[in-house]
N, C-alpha and C positions, 0 to 999 in steps of 0.2 A: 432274223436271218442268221446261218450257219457260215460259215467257210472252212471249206476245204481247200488246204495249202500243201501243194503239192509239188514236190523237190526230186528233181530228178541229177545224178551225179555225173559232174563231169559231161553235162551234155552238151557241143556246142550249137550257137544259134543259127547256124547254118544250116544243120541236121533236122531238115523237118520238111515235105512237103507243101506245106503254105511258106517256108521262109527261102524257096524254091530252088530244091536241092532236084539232082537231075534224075537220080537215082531209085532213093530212100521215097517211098511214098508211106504217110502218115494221115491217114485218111481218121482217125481219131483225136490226133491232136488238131486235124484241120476244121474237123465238127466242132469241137471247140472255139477256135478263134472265128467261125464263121458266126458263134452267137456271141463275141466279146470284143476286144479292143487287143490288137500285138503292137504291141511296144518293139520298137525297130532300133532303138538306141537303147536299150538298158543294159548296164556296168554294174559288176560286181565293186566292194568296194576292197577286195584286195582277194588275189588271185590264186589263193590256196586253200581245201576245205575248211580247215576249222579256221583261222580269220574272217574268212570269210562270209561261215556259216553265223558265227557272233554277233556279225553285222547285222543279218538278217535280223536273229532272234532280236538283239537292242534297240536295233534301229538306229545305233550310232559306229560314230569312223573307227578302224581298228584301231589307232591313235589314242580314240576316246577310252574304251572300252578295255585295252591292253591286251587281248589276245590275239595279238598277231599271229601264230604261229601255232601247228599241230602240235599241242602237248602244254602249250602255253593254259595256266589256269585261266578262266572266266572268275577274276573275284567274286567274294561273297558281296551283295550286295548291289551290284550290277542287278538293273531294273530289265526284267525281258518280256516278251508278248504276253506269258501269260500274269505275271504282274498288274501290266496296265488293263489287260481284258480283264479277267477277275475283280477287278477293282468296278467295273459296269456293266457285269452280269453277265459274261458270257466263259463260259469253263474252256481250257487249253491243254490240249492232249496232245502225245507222242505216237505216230507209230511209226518207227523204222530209224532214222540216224541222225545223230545230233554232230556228231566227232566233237563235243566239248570235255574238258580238260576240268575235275574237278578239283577247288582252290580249298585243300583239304588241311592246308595250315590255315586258314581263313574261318574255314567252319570248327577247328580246334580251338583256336583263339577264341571264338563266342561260343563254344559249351554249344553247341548244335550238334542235334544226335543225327545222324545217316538215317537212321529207320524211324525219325518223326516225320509227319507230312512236309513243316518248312524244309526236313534237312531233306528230304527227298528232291521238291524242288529244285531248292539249291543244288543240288547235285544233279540234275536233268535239265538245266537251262529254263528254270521257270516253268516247264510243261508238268502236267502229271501224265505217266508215260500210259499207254496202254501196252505197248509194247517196245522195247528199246533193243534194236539190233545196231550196231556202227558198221556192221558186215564186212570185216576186213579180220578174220580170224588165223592170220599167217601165224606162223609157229617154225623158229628156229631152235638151235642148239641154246637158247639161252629162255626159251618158250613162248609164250604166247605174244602178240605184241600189243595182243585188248586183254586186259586180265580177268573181264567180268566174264558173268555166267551169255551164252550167245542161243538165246532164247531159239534164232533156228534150225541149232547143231539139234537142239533136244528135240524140234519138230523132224529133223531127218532121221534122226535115233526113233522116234515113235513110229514111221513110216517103213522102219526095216533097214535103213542104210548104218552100215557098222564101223566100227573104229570111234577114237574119241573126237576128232576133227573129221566128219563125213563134209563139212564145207569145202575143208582141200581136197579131199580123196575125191569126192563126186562130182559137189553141185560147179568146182572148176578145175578138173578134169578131163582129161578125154583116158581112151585107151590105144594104147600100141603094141602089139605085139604080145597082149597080152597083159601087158604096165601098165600102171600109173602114169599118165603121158599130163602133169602139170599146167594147168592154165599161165602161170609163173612165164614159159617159157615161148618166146613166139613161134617156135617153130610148131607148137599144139594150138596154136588158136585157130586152125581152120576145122577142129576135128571138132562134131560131136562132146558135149560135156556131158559125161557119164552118172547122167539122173534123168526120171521120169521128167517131161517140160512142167508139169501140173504142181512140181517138188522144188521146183528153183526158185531162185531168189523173189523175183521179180511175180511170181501169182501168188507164189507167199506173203507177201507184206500185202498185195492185193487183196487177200482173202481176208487178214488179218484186218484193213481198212474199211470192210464188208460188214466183215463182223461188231467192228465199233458202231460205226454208221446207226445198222441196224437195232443197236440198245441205248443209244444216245439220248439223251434227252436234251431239247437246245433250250437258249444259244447255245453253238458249241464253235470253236477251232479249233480243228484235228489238222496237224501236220503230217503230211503223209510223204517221207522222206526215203524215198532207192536207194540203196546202193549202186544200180544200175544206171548206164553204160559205162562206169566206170571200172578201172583193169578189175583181176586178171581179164584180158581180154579173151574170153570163151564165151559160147553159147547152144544149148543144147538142142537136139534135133526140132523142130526142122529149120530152123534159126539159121544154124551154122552154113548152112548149103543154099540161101536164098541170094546171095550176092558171092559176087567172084573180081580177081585183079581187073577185070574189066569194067567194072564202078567203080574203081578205085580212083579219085583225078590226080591230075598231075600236082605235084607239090611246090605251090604257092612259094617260093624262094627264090634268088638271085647270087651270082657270085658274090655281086658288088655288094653284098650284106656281110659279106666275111670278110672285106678292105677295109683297113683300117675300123677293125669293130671297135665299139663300145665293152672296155673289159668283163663285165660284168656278161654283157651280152655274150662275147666270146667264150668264157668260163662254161656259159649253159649248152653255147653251141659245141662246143669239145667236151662234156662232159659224158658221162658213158649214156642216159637218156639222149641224149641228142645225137649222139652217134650211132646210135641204135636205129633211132626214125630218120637217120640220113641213108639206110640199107631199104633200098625197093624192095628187097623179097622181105621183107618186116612189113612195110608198109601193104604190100600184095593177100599178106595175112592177117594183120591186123586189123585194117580200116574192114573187111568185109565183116568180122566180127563183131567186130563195133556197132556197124549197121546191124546185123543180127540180134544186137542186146537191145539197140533203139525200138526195130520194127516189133519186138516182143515187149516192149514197154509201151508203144503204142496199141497192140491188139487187150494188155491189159487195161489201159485205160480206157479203151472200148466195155471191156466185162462192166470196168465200175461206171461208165454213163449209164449204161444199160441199166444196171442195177439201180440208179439214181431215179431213168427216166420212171422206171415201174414203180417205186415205191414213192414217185411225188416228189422227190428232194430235189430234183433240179429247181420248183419252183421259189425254196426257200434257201439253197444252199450259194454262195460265191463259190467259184473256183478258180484259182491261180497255176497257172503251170511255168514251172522256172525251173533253174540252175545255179548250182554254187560257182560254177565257172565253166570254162572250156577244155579245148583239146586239142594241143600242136598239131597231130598226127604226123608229124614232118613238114610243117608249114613253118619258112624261117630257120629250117636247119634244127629247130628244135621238137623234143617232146614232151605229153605231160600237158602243165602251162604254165606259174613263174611270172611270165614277164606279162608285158602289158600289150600286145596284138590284140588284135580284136579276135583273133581264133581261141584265146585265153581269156582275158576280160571282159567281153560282149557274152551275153546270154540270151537265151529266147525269155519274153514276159509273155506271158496272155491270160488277160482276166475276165472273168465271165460272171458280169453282175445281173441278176433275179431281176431286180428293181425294173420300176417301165421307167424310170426316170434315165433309163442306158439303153433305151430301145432304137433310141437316133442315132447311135455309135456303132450299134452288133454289124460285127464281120469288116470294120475298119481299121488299118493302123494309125500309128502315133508315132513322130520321129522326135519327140521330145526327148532331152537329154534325163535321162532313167537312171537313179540308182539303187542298187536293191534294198538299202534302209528308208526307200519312200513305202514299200507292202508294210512297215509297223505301224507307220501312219496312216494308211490307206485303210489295217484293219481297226483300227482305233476309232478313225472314224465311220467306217462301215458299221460299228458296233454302237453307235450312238454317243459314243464319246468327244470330249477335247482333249484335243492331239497336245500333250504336255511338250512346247515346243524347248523347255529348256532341258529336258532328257532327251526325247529325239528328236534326231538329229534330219532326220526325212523327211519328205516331203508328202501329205497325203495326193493320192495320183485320180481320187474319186471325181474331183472336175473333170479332169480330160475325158473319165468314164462314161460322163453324164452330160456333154456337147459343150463345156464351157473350154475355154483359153484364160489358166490364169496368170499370172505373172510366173515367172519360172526361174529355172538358173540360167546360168550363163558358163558355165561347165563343172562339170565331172571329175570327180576326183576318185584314185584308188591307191593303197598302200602295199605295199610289201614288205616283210620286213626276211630278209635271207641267211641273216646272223646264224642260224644253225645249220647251215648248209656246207658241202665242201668249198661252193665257191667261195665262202667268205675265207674258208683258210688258203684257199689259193689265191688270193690276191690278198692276204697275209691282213684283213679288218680288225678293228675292233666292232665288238657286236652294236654300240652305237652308231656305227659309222654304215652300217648294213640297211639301209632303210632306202626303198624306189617310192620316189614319188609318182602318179601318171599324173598329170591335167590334157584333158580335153574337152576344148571348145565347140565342136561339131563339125569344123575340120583341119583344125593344128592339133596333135599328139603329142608332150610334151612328156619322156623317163624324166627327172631328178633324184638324183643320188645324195644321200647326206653326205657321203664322203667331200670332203671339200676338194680332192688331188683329181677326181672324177669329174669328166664332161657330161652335158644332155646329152639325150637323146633327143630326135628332132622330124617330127612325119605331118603329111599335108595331105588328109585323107581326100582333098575335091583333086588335086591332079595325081594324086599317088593311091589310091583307094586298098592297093595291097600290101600298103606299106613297106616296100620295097626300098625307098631312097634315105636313109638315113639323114635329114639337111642340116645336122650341128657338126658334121662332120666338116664344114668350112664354117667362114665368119659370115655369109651371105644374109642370112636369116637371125643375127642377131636379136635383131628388134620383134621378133616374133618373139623368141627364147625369154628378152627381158619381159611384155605384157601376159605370158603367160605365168614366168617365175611372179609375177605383180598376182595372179591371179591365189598363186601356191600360195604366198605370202598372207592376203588376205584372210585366205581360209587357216592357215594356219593363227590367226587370231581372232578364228572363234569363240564363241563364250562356249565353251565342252562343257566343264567341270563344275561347274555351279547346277547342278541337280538338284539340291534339297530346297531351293526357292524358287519359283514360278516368278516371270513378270508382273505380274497382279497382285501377288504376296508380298512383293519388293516393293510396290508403288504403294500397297497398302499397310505399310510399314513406314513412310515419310511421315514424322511429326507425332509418329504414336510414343516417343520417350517423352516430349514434353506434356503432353496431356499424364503422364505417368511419374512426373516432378523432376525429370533432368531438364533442368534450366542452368545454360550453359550461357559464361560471356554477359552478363544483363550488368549494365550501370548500376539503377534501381528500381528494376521491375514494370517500369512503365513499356517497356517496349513490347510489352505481350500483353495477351488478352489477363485482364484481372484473375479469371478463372483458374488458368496457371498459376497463380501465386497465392493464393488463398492460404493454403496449409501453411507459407511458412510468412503470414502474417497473422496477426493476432497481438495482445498482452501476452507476457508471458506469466505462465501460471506458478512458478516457482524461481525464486532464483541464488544459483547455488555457487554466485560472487562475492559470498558473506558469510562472514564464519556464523 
């Protein structure tokens, strides 16, 4: 069997037709889930591309792994999917965005060259890439802010689009007047982005995904990772004009969320992203774009079933549709995503297993508590393998896929870590001190802050579902706060860090030094089996207590 993993950015789980948006019809991803299982609870484990995206790849917490943060390295060393899949036969390919951070005093300290096959890896999160875009090719007064080569500047340079960044001039662009009318700026997201639809982002890595497919030889996992729906928010004809301020719904917030906030939360909601999605005529432009970028990553993912049904791969291929995170749109005062609402940490899952042994599930959901380091395990074992549970850290999710109930968690966890952000300098942190805990149970919400001068946060999604009441804001809920902090605590004494031994390795390692002659603590050797002691009985053959 094959699978195709497929990442779509910034997309939240609400934006989808089957996940019954009133709007947005997705009649692509709903053929999907109607042959598969939607995950109705699945959590990212920390709420910003690259942490998050790490996750993914390890299958461990960002804690474990250490890259919290865009820019943050993914040490050398760090075990990722294609690692463990290669290890039982199934090859692990790239095409579209990783946003990992390569740990290049890491790879210097071990004498690894960049342009061997290891250092390539290592420098691709494990994948070997078919194609690597991060599609975020902004360019200021100080230059680029991706320094690599951007594989689909040089497909829009082949196509006739001119300048040396035809990604900002064009493919998120509009035109005004004549100008450059910037995707950058909200006041251009309802225009037309000034490219051919067939030249954009989003049928590009498409075609590119086509293209692998079609010369692959399997097993294979190919990660087929968008840039899209994430900003600039533009989208080119006839995208841009399919939705108007009147799908736009009202924005999910409350006064009583900016009484006596949580500082941290306050920071985000005053900061200029939040401020920005607290302006309706932002919101009036944006969100229809938004939808624009969606409904056109659905019509593409229509090309590639289509492409799948005809040449037979659906029969042998998995396919996953997910996200790195969400999307405030002004939900909570805030934009972006950061914290831990479920319009930022919940993502859509739906996986779509070949097997008959998932023929009693297709077109069900799952409210099981989801997190997205269970898909390493899931393809681990999809691929024939055992799931190395003392590196990952996930859960494989193939039972639920295949009619069974197994024992499960009992909540959710996700990290943040904000240390690079302005809010840590506005509330004056140390960068240890910058670190959100979420735990949820499946329906208490619990923030924890490392900082110790900092409150919870505190939400009860069975009476609160929009999480509107903040309840650590009094002593009432105490006793919720302490079983959940019990909950943090727990997990926070995880075994992580013991990766280079398996429990099997360790069990079978009891008693192999004495069979190997450390005899430790013995009277006179009677207390062990003779066999131990053999070698150091005997006559002795010389002796050199006499001159």
């Amino acid at each position: 069997m094959n699978i195709l993993f497929i990442m779509y950015d910034q997309l939240r789980f609400d934006y989808l037709g089957c996940a019954g948006h009133p709007h947005l019809h997705t009649p692509n991803f709903d053929r999907i889930a109607a042959l598969a299982v939607r995950f109705t609870n699945a959590y990212v484990q920390s709420p910003i591309c690259g942490g998050s995206r790490m996750c993914f790849y390890t299958g461990r917490y960002a804690s474990s792994h250490g890259a919290h943060w865009n820019g943050f390295p993914l040490r050398v060393g760090e075990q990722t999917l294609g690692d463990h899949l290669r290890k039982i036969g199934m090859s692990c390919h790239l095409i579209g965005k990783t946003h990992m951070t390569v740990d290049g005093e890491g790879m210097e300290r071990l004498g690894l060259d960049a342009g061997s096959l290891i250092g390539v890896r290592t420098s691709e999160c494990g994948f070997d890439p078919w194609v690597r875009d991060d599609g975020l090719w902004a360019e200021g007064p100080d230059g680029f802010y991706d320094e690599r080569r951007s594989p689909y500047n040089e497909y829009l340079k082949s196509q006739g689009y001119d300048g040396t960044n035809p990604w900002a001039d064009y493919a998120n662009a509009g035109v005004r007047g004549g100008r450059i009318a910037s995707g950058w700026f909200f006041d251009n997201t309802d225009l037309p982005a000034n490219i051919r639809e067939k030249d954009s982002e989003t049928p590009w890595l498409t075609s590119e995904a086509i293209r692998f497919i079609d010369q692959a030889q399997g097993p294979w996992c190919a990660h087929l990772s968008y840039i899209k729906p994430h900003w600039p928010y533009i989208v080119p004809a006839p995208y841009h004009a399919m939705y108007g301020p009147e799908h736009v719904p009202p924005a999910t917030r409350a006064d009583a969320e900016r009484e006596q906030a949580h500082p941290v939360y306050d920071a985000f909601m005053n900061g200029p992203v939040g401020r920005a999605f607290q302006d309706e005529q932002v919101r009036a432009k944006v969100i229809p774009a938004y939808m624009g970028l969606i409904k056109q990553c659905d019509d593409q993912l229509g090309r590639l079933l289509d492409h799948l049904e005809g040449t037979g791969r659906m029969q042998d291929t998995m396919i996953v549709l997910t996200s790195d995170h969400g999307d405030y749109l002004g939900d909570h005062w805030l934009g972006e995503k950061n914290l831990f609402h479920d319009p930022s940490v919940k993502v859509p899952l739906i996986i779509y297993d070949p097997r008959n042994a998932a023929n009693s599930t297709r077109g069900t959901t799952c409210d099981a508590l989801v997190e997205s380091i269970d898909l390493a395990a899931t393809f681990i074992e999809a691929a024939g393998g055992t799931v190395p549970d003392h590196i990952i850290e996930g859960r494989s999710l193939q039972p639920w896929l295949h009619g069974q109930t197994p024992l499960w968690r009992d909540y959710a966890i996700s990290e943040y870590d904000f240390s690079a952000t302005p809010v840590a300098v506005k509330l004056e942190l140390e960068p240890r001190d910058c670190r959100l805990f979420m735990v949820f149970d499946g329906r208490y919400k619990l923030m924890h802050c490392a900082a110790p001068t900092l409150r919870n946060m505190l939400f009860d999604l069975a009476t609160d579902p929009e999480e509107l009441r903040d309840l650590a804001k009094t002593e009432a809920h105490r006793d919720i706060e302490a079983k959940l902090l019990a909950h943090l605590r727990d997990w926070g004494l995880r075994m992580s860090q013991r990766t280079t031994r398996s429990e099997d390795q360790i069990k079978a390692m009891r008693g192999a030094s004495t069979a190997k002659g450390v005899l430790i603590h013995l009277k006179d050797g009677s207390e062990v089996d003779e066999k131990l002691t053999e070698k150091y009985r005997g006559f002795a053959r010389q002796n050199h207590l006499t001159d």
